[in-house]
NULUM-213118 format. One line per 4 residues: number of its first residue (from 1); for each residue x, z, y of N, C-alpha, C. Coordinates in nm, 4 decimals. Example, Ala and Ser with C-alpha at 12.3 -4.5 7.8 and 13.67 -1.06 7.14 Angstrom:
residues 2
1) 1.3190:0.7800:-0.5690:1.2300:0.7800:-0.4500:1.3200:0.7800:-0.3300  1.2850:0.7080:-0.2250:1.3670:0.7140:-0.1060:1.2900:0.7870:0.0030
end
This chain:
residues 273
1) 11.4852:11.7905:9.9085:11.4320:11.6796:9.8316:11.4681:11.5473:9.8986  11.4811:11.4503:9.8107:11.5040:11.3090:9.8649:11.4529:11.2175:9.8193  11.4134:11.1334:9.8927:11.3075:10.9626:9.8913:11.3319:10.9023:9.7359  11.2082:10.9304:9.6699:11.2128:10.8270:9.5704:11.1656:10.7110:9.5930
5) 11.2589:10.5941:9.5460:11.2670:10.4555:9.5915:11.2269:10.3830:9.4794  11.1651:10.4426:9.3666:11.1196:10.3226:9.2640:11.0673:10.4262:9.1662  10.9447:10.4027:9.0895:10.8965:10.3722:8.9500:10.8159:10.3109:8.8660  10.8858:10.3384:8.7443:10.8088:10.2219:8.6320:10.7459:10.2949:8.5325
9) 10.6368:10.2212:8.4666:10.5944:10.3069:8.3312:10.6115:10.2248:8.2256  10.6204:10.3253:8.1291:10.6351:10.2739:7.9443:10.5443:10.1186:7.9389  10.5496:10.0736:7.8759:10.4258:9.9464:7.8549:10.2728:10.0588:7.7646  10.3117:10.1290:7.7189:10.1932:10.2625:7.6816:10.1632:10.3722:7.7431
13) 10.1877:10.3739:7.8655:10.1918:10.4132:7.9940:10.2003:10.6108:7.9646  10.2901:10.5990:7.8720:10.3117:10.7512:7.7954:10.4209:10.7988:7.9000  10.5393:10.7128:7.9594:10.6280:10.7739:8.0396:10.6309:10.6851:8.1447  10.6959:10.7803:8.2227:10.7538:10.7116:8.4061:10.9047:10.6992:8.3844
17) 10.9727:10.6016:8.4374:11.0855:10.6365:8.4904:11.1217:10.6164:8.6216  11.2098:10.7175:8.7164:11.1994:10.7285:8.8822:11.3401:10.7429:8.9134  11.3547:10.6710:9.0247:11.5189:10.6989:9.0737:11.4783:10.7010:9.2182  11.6057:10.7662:9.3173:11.5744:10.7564:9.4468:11.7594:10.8316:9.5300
21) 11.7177:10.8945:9.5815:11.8160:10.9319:9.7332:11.9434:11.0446:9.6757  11.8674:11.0852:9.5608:11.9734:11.2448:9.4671:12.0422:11.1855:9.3750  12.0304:11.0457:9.3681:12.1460:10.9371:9.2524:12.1168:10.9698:9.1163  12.0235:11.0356:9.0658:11.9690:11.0259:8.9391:11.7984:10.9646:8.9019
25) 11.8608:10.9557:8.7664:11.7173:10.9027:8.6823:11.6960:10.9735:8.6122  11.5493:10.9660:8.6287:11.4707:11.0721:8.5788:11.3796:11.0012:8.4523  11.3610:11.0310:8.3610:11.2162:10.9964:8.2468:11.1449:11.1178:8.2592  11.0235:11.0780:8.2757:10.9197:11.2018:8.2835:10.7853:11.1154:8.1790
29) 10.7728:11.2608:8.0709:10.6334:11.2899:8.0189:10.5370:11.2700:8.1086  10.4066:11.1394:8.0503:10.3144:11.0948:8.1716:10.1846:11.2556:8.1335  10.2003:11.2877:7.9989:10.1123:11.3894:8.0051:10.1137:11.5183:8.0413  10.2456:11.5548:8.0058:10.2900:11.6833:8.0593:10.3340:11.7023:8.1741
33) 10.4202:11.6133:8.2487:10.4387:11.6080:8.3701:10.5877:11.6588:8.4003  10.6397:11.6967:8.2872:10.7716:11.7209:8.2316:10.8481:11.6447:8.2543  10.9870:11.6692:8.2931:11.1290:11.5336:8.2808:11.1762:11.5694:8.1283  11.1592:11.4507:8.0863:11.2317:11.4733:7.9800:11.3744:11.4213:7.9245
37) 11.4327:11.3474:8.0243:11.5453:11.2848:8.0513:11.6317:11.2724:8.1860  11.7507:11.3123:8.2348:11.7758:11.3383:8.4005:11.9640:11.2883:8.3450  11.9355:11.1267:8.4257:12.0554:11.0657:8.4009:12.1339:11.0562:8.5811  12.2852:11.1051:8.5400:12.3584:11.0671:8.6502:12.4632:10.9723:8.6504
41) 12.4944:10.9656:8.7651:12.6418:10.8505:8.6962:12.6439:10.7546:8.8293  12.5367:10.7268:8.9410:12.5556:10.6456:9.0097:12.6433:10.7094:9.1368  12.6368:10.6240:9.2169:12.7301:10.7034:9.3236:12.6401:10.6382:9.4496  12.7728:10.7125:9.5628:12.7164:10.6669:9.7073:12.6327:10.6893:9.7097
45) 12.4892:10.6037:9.7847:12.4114:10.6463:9.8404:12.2331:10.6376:9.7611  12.2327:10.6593:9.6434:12.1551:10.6713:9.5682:12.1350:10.5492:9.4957  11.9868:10.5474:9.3935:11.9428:10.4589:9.2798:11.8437:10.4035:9.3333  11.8456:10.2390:9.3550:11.7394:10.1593:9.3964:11.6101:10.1153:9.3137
49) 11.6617:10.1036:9.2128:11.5580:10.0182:9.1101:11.5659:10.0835:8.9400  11.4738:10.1102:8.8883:11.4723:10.1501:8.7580:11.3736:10.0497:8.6719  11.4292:10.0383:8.5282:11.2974:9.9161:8.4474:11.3138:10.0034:8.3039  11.2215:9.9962:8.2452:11.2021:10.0530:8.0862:11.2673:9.9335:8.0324
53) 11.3651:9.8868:7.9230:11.4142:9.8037:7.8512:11.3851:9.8001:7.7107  11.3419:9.6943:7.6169:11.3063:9.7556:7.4759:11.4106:9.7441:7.3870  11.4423:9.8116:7.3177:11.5610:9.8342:7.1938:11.5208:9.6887:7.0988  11.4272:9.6449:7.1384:11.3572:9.5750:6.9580:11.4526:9.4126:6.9946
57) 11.5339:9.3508:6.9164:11.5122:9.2411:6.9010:11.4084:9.1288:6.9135  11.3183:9.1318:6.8914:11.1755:9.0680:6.8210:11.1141:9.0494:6.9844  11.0495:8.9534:6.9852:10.9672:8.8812:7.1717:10.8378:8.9539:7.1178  10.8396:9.0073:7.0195:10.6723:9.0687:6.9956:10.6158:9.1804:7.1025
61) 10.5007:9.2637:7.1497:10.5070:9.3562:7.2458:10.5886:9.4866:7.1801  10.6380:9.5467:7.2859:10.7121:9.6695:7.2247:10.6047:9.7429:7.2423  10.6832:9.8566:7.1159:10.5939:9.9883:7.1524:10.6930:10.1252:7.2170  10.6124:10.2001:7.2316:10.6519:10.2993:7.3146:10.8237:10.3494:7.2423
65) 10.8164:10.3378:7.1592:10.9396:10.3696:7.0819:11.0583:10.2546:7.0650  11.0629:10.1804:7.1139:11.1414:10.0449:7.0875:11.1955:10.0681:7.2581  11.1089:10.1163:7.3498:11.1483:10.0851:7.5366:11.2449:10.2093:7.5040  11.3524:10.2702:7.4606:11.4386:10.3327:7.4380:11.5874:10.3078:7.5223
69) 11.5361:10.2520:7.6063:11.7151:10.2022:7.6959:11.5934:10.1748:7.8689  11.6584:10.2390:7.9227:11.6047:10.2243:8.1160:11.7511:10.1519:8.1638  11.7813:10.0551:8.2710:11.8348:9.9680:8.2794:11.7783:10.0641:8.4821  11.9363:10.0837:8.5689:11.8923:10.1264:8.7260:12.0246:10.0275:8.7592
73) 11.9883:10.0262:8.8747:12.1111:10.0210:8.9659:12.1108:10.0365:9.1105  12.1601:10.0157:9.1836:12.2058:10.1207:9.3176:12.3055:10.0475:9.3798  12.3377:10.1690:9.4831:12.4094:10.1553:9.6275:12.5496:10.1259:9.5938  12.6018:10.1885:9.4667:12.7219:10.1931:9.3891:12.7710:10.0630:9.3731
77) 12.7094:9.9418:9.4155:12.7092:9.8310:9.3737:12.6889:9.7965:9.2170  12.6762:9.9003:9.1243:12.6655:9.9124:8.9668:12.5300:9.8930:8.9200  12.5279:9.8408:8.8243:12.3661:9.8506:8.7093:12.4056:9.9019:8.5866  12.3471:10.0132:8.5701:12.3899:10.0699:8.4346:12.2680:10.1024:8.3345
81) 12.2845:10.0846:8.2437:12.2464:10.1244:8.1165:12.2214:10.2463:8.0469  12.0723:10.3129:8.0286:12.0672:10.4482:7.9897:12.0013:10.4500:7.8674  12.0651:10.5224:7.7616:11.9873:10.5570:7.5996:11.9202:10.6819:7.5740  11.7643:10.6494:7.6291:11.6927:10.7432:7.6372:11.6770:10.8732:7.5479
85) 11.6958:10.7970:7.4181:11.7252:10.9179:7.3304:11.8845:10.9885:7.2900  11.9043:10.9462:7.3967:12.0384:11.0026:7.4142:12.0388:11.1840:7.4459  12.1415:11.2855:7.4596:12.1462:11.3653:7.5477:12.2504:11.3726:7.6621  12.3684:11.2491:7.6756:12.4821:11.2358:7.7445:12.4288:11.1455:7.8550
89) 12.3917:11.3122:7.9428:12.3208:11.2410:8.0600:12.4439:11.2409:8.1570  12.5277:11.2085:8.1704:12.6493:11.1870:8.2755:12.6853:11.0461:8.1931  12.6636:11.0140:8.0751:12.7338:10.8700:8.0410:12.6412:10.7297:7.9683  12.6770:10.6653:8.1174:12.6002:10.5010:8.0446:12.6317:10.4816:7.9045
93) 12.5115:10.3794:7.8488:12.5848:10.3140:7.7592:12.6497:10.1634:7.8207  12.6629:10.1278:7.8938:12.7293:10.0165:7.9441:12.7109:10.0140:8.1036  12.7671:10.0098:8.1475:12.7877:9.9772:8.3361:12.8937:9.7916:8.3738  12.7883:9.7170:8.4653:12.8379:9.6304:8.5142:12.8739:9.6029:8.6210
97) 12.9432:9.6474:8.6617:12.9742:9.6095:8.7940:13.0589:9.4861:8.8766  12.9248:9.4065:8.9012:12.9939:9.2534:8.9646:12.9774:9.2482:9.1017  12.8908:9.3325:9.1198:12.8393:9.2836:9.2747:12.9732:9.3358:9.3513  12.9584:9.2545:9.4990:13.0354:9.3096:9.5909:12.9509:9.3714:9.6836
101) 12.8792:9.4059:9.7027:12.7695:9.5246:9.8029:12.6626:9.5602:9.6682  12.5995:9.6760:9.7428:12.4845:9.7418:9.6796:12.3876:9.6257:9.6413  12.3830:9.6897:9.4955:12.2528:9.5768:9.4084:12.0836:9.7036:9.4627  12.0492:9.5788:9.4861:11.8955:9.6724:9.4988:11.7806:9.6392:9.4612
105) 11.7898:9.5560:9.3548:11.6789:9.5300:9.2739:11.6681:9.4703:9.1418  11.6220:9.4626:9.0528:11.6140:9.4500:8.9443:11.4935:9.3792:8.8335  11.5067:9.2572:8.7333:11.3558:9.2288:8.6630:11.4158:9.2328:8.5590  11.3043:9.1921:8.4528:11.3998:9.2307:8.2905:11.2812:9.1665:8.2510
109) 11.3038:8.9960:8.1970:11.2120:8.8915:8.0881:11.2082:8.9706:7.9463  11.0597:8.9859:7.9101:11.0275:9.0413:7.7761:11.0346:8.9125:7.6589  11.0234:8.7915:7.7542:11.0215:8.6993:7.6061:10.8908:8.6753:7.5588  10.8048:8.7399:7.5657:10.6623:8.7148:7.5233:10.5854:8.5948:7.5926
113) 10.6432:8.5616:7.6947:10.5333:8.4709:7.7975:10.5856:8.3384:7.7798  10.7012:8.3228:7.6727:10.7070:8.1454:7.6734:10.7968:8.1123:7.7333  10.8748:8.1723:7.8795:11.0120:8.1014:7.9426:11.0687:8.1805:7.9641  11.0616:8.3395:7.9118:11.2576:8.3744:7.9408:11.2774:8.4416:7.7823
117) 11.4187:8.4899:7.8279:11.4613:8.5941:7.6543:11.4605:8.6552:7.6584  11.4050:8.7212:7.5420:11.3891:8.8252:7.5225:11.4763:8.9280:7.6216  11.4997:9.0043:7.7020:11.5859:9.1395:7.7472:11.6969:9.0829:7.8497  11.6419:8.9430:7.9006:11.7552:8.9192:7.9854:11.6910:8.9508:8.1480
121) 11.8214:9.0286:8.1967:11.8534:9.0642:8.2993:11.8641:9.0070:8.4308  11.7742:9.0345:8.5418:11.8036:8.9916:8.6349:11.8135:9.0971:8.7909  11.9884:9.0850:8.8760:11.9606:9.1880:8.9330:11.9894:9.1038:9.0560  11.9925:9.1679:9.1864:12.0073:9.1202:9.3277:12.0651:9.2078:9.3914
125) 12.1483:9.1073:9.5054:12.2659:9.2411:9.6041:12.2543:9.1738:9.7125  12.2980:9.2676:9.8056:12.3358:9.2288:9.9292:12.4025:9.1689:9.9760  12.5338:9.1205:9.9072:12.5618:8.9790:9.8901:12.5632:8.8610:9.9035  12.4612:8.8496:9.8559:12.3614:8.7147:9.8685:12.3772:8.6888:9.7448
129) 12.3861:8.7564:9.6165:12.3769:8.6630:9.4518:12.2690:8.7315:9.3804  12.2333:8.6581:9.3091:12.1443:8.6992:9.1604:12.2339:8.6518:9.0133  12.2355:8.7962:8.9781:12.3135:8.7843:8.8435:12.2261:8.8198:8.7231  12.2220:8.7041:8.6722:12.1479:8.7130:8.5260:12.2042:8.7486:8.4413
133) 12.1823:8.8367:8.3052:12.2812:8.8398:8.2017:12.1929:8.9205:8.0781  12.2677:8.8892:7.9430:12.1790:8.9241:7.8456:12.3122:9.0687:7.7578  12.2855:9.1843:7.7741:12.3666:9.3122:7.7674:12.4194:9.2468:7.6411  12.3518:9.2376:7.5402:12.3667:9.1961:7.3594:12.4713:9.0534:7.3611
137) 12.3964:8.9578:7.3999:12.5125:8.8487:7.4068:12.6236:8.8538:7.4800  12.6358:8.9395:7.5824:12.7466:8.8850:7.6842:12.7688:8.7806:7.8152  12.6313:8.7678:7.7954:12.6042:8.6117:7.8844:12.5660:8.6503:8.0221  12.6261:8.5620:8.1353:12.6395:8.5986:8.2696:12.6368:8.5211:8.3776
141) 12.5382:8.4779:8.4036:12.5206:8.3591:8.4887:12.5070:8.4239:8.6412  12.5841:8.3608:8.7904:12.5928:8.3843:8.8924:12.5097:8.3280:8.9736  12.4077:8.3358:9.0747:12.3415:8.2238:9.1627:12.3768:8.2619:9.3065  12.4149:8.1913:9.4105:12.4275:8.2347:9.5198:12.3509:8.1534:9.6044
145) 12.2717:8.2179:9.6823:12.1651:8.1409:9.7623:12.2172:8.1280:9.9242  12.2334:8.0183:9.9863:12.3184:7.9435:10.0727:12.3343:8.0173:10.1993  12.4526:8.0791:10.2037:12.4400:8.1818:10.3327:12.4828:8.2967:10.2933  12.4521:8.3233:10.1561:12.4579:8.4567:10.1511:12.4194:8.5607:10.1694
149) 12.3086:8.5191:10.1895:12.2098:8.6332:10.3360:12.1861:8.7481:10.2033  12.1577:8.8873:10.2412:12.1023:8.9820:10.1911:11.9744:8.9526:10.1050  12.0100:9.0089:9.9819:11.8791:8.9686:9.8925:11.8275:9.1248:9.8529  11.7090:9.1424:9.9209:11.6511:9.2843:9.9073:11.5819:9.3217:9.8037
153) 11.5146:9.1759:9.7340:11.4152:9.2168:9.6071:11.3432:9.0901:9.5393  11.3276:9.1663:9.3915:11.3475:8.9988:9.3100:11.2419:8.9976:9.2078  11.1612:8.8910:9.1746:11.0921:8.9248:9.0716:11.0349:8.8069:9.0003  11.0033:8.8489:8.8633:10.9655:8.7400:8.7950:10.8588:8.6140:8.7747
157) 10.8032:8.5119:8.7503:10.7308:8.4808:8.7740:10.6431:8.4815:8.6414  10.4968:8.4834:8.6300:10.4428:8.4935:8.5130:10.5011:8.4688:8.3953  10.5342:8.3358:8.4214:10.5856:8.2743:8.2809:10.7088:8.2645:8.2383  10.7831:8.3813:8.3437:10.9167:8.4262:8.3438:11.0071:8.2674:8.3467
161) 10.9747:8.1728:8.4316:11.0718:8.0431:8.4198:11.0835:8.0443:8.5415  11.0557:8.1166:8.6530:11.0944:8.1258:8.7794:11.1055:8.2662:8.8449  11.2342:8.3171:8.9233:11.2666:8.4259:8.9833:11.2278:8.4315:9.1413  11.1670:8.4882:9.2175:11.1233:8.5429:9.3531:11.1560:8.6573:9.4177
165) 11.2995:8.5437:9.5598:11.3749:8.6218:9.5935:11.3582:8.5992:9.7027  11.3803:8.7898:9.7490:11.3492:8.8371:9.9122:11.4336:8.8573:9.9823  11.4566:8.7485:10.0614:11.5397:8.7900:10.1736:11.4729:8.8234:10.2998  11.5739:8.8458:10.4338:11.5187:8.9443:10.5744:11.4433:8.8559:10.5941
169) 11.4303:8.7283:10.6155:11.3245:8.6438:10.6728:11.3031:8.4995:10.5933  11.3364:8.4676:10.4714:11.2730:8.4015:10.3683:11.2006:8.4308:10.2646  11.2239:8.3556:10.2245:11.1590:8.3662:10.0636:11.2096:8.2575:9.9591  11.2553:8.3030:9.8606:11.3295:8.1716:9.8074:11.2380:8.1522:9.6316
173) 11.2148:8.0653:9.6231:11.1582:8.0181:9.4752:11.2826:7.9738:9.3769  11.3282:8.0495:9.2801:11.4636:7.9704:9.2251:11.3901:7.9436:9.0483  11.4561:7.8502:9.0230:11.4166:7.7988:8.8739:11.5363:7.9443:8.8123  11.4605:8.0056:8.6714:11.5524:8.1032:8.6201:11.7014:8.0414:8.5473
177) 11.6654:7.9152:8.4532:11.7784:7.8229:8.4060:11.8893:7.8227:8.4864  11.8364:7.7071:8.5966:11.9603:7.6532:8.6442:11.9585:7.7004:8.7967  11.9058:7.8333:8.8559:11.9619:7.8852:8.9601:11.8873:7.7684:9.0812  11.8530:7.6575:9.0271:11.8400:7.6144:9.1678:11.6644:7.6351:9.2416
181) 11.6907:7.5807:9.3861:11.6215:7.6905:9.4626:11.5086:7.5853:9.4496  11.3691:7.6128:9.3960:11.2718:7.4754:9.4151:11.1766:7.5090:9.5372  11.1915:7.6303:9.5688:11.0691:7.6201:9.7302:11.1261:7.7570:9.7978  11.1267:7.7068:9.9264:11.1251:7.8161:10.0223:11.0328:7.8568:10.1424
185) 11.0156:7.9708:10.1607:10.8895:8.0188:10.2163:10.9555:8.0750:10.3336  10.8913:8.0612:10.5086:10.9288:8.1225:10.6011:10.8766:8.1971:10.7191  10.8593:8.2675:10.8156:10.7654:8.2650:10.8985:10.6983:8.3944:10.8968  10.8629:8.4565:10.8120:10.7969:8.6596:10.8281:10.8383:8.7139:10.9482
189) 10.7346:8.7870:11.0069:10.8111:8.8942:11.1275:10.8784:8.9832:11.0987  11.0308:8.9721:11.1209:11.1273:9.0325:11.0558:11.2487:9.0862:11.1245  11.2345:9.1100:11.2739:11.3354:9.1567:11.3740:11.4706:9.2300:11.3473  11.3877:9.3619:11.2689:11.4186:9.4472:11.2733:11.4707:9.4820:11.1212
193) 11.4640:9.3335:11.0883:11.5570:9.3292:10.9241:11.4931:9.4839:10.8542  11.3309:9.4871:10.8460:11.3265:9.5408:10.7374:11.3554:9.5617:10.6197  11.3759:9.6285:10.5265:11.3573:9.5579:10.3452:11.2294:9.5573:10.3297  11.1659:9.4214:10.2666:11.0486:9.3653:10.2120:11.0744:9.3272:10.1046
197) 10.9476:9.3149:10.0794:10.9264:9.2426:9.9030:10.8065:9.1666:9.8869  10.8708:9.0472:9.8568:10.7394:8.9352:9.8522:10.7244:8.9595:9.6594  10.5740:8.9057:9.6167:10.5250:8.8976:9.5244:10.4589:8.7307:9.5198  10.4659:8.7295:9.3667:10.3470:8.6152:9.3210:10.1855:8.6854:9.2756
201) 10.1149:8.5949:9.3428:9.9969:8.6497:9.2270:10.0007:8.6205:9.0673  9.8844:8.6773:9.0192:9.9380:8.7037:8.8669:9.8677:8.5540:8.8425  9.8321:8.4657:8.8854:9.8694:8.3429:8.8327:9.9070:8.2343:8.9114  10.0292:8.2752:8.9771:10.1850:8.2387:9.0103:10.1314:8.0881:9.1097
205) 9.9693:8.1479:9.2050:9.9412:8.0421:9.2541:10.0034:8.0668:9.4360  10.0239:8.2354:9.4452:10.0429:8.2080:9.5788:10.1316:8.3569:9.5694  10.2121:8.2767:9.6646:10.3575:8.3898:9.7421:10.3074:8.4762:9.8360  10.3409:8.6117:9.8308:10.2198:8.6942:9.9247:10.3284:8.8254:9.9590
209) 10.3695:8.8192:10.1337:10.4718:8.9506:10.1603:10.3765:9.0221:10.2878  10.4165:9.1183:10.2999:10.3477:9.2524:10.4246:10.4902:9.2238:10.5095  10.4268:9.2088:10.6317:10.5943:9.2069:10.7113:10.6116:9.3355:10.8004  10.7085:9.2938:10.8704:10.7426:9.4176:10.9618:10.6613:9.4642:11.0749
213) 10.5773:9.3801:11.1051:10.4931:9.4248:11.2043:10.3584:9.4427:11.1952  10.3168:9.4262:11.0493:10.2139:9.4760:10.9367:10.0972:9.4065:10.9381  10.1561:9.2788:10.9335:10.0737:9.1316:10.8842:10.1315:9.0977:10.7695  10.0117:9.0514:10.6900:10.0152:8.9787:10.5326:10.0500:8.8622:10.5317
217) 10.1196:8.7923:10.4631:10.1461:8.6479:10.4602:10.1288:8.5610:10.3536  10.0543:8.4843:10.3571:10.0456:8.4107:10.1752:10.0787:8.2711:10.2208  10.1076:8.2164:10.1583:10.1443:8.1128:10.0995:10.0726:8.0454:9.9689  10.0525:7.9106:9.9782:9.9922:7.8107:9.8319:10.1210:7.7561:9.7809
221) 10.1700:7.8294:9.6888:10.3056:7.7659:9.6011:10.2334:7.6027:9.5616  10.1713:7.5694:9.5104:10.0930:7.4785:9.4203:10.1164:7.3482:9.5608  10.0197:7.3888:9.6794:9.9988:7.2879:9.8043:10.1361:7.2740:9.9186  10.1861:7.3933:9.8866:10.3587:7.3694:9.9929:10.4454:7.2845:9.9391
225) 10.4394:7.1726:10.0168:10.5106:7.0581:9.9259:10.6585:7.0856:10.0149  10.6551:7.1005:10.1126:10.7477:7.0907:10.2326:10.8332:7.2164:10.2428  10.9501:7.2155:10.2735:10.9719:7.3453:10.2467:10.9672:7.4139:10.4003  10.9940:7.5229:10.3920:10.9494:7.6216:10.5535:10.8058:7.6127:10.5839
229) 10.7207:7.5851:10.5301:10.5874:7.6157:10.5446:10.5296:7.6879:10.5985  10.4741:7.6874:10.7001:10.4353:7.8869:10.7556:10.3218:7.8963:10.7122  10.2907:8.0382:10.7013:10.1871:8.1160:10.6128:10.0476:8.1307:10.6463  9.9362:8.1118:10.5995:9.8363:8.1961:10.6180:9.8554:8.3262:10.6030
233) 9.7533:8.3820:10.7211:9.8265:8.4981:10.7702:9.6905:8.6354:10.7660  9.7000:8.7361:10.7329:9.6047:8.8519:10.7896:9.6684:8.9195:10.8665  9.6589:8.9196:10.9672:9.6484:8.9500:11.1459:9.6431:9.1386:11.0666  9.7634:9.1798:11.1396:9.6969:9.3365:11.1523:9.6624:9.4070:11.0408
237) 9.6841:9.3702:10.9406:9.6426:9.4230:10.8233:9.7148:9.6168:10.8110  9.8021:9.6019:10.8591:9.8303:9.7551:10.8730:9.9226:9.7811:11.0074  9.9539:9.9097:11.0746:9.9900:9.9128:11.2153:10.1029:9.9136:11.2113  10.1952:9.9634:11.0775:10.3074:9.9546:11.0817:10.3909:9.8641:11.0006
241) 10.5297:9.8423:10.9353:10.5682:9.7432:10.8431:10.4988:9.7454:10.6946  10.4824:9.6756:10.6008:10.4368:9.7140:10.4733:10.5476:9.7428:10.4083  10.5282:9.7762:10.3292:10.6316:9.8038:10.2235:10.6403:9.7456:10.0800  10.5039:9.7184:10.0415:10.5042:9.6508:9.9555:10.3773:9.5871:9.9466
245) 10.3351:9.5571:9.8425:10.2041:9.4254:9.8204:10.2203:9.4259:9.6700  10.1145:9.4776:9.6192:10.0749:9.4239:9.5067:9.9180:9.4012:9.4079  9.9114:9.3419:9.2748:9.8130:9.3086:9.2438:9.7522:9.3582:9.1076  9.6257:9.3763:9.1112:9.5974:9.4334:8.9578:9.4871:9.3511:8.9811
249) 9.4298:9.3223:8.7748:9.3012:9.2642:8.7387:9.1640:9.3241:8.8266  9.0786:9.3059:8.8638:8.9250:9.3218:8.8730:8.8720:9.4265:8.7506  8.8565:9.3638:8.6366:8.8104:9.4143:8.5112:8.8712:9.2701:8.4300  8.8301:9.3955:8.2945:8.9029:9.2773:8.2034:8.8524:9.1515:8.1172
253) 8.6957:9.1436:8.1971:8.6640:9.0474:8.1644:8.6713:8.9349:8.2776  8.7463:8.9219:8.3768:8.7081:8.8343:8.4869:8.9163:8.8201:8.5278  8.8945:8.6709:8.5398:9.0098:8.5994:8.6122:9.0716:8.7007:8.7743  8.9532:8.7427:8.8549:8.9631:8.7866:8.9261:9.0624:8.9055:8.9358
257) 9.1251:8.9241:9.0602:9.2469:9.0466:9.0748:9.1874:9.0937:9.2431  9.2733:9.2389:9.2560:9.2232:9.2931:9.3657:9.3819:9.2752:9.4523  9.4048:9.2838:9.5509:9.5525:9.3286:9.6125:9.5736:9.4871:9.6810  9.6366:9.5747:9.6597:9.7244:9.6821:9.7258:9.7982:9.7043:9.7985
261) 9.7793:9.7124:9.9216:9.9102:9.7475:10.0016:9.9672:9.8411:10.0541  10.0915:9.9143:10.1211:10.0613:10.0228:10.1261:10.2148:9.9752:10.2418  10.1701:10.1257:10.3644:10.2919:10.0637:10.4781:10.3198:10.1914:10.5196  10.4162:10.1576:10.6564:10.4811:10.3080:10.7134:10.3769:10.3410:10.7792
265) 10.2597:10.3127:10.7862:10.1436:10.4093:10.8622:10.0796:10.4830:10.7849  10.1580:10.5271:10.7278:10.0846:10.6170:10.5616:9.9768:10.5835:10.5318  9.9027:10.4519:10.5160:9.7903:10.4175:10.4596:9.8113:10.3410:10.3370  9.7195:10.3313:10.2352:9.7197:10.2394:10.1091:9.6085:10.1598:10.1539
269) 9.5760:10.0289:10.0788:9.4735:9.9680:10.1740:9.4537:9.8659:10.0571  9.3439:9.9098:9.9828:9.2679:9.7998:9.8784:9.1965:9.6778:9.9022  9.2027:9.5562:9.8779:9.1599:9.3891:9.9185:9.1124:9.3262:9.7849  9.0079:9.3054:9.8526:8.9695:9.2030:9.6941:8.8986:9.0935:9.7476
273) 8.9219:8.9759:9.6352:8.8844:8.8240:9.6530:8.7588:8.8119:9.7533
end
């Protein structure tokens, strides 16, 4: 068996999709527990990132039947394109391959929130670029963030008008339009060039990464006027690096959210306001 490195669920949380270290993608039945889809095609050294994509034209919410296309990409330096109701599990429906090193991460704007389009694409490489692009139009915009440095992981911002990108020891704020960089965040313990992944909270007030030596770091996007800002910090929050950081609602009647973290000391570790 080998390391699965990513999954996502349906927006009707009916399916998973999972990629990892064996270079395939998998769709699995959330009830049965069944694969019901097992796509190959990547190469080298496995599949980094997987996203559900919706078939629908329309910025309206999809339904479970419209997320009909999963969108991975990988070590292959490739992002390819899978048609779930397909059965030609050896063949994309489209493969791009721009990067010059392994892409290892991936977001995809639904269009619903007011600043991106509908189904446009955003992936990250080692490189140092973020390539945006919309599969349907053809459209392909390049960003390269100064240096070049390794970009490990990328993500959207609420209102999908800003992208949040992780590098070994920044953090970069880029406008989605025009690529350029409006804040940068610094001051992760990062020696040992982990891969990390910084997040926004879900209302895109503060930048928040687990570092390598398994301290939390936040940041006030709103009050960092300056750029390189160093972080408020939780001391110790886990013994080893984190791995990731993330956030869900309280309940659904309250503004309030809890945070998740989870690190190489095999612990998960729940935080709330």
């Amino acid at each position: 068996a080998r390391e699965v490195r990513d999954a996502t669920a349906s927006r009707d949380n009916s399916r998973l999709v999972s990629c990892g270290g064996d270079r395939g993608v998998f769709v699995w039945d959330v009830k049965t527990g069944q694969t019901t889809r097992r796509f190959t095609g990547h190469d080298a050294f496995g599949v980094n990132c997987v996203k559900f994509l919706s078939s629908s034209s329309s910025s309206s919410s999809a339904t479970n039947t419209e997320e009909s296309v999963v969108v991975s990409c990988g070590f292959d330096r490739n992002v390819k394109f899978w048609d779930v109701r397909s059965n030609r599990q050896h063949e994309a429906m489209e493969t791009v391959g721009q990067f010059s090193d392994a892409a290892m991460d991936l977001t995809v704007s639904r269009g619903d929130k007011g600043g991106g389009k509908t189904n446009e694409i955003s992936a990250c490489s080692i490189d140092g670029t973020i390539r945006t692009f919309d599969i349907r139009k053809g459209e392909l915009r390049v960003d390269t963030l100064s240096g070049k440095q390794p970009i490990t992981a990328i993500e959207n911002s609420g209102d999908e008008k800003c992208v949040l990108a992780t590098l070994p020891k920044t953090i970069a704020l880029l406008d989605k339009t025009t690529g350029e960089v409006l804040k940068t965040f610094s001051g992760i313990n990062n020696d040992q060039n982990v891969v990390l992944r910084a997040t926004l909270t879900p209302d895109d007030r503060y930048v928040v990464i687990g570092d390598a030596i398994g301290d939390i770091c936040v940041w006030d996007v709103v009050s960092n006027e300056t750029p390189n800002s160093r972080p408020l910090r939780i001391p110790g929050a886990h013994a080893k690096s984190i791995s990731n950081v993330c956030f869900s609602p309280v309940s659904s009647s309250s503004d309030a959210y809890g945070m998740l973290s989870c690190a190489a000391d095999g612990l998960a570790k729940f935080w709330s306001r």
